[in-house]
C-alpha positions as CSV (number, residue, x, y, z in Angstrom):
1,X,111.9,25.2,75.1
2,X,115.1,27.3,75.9
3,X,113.6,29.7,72.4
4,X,110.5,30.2,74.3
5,X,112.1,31.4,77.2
6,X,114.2,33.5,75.6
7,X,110.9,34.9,73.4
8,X,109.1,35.7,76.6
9,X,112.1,36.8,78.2
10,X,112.4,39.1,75.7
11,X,109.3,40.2,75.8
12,X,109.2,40.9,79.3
13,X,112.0,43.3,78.9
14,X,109.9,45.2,76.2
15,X,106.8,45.4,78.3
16,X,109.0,46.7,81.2
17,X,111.1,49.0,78.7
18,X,107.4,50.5,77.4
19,X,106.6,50.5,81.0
20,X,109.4,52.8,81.7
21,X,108.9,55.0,79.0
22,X,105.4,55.4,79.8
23,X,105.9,56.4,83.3
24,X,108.7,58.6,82.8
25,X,106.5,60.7,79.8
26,X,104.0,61.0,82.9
27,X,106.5,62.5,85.1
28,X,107.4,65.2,82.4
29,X,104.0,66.1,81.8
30,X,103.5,66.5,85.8
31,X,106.9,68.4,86.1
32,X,105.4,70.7,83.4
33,X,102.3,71.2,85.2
34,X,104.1,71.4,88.6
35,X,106.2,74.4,87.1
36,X,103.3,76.0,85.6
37,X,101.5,76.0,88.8
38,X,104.7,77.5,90.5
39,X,104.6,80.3,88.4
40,X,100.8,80.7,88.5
41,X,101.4,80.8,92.1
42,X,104.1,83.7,92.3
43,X,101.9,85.6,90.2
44,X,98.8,85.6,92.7
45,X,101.7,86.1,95.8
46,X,103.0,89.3,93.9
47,X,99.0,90.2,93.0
48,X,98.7,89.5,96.7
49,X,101.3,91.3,98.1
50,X,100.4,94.4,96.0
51,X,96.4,94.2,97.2
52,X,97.7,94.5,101.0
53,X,100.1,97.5,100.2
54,X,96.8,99.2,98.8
55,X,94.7,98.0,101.5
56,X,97.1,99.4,103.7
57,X,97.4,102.5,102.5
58,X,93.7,102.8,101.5
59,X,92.1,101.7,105.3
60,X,95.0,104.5,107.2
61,X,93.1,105.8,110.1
62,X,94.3,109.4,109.1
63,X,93.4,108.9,105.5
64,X,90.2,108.4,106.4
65,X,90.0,110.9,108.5
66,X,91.4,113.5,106.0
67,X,88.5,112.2,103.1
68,X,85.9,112.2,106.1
69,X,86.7,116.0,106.8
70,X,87.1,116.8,103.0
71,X,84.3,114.8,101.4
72,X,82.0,114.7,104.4
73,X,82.4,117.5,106.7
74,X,82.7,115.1,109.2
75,X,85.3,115.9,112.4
76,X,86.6,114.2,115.7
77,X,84.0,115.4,118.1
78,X,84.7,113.7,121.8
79,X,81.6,111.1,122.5
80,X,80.2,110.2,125.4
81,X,81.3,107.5,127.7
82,X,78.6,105.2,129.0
83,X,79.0,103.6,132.5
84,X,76.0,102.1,133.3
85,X,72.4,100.9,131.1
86,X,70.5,103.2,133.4
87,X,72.1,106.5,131.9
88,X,70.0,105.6,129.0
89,X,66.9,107.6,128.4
90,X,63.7,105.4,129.3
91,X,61.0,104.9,126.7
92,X,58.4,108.0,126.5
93,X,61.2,110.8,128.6
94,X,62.0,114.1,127.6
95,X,65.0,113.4,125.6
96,X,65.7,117.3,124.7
97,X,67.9,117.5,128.3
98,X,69.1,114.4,128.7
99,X,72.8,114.8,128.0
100,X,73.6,111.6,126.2
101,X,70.8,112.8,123.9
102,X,72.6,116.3,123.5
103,X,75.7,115.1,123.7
104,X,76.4,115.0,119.9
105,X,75.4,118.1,119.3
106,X,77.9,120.1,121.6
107,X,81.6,119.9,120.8
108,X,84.1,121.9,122.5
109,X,87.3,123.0,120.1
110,X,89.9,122.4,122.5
111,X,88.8,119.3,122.2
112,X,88.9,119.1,118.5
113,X,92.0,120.7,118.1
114,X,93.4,118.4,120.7
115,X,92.0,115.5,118.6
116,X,93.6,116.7,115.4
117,X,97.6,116.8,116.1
């Protein structure tokens, strides 16, 4: 009886020795992957990172300005302030001398001058 114990016993300590093994082989495999990740991770952060600097620089308000002039031909021309719905022209008016209808058509260069320092 006492050889029996000791068998399964034995045993036992085996299975929990296997055991062991097996679940520290899985915690090496996710420490791998966990590290791999991390440095998958501070690769997209620097890609990151680097695609805001651009961004940044790409969508400056004078930058576009400075293309918009260049490429375009298009300047800072003062617009219009709109108080109320009834300054808009009415369905079948004269809109030749209305003046929100003229109003992009007639810039004044102190203003654009003003607008460009």
């Amino acid at each position: 009886m006492v050889r029996i114990l000791n068998f399964v016993f034995v045993a036992l300590a085996g299975l929990a020795c296997f055991a062991m093994n097996h679940v520290a082989e899985q915690t090496r495999q996710a420490d791998i992957q966990l590290r791999q990740v991390h440095h998958e991770m501070a690769g997209e952060l620097k890609t990151t990172r680097l695609l805001q600097a651009q961004w940044q620089v790409a969508a400056d308000p004078e930058r576009i300005r400075q293309l918009a002039q260049q490429h375009l031909g298009l300047t800072d021309t003062p617009t219009v302030a709109l108080s109320s719905l009834e300054l808009l022209p009415r369905k079948g008016d004269g809109l030749n001398d209305n003046p929100i209808r003229s109003a992009s058509m007639v810039t004044s260069t102190t203003a654009t001058s003003a607008g460009g320092n």
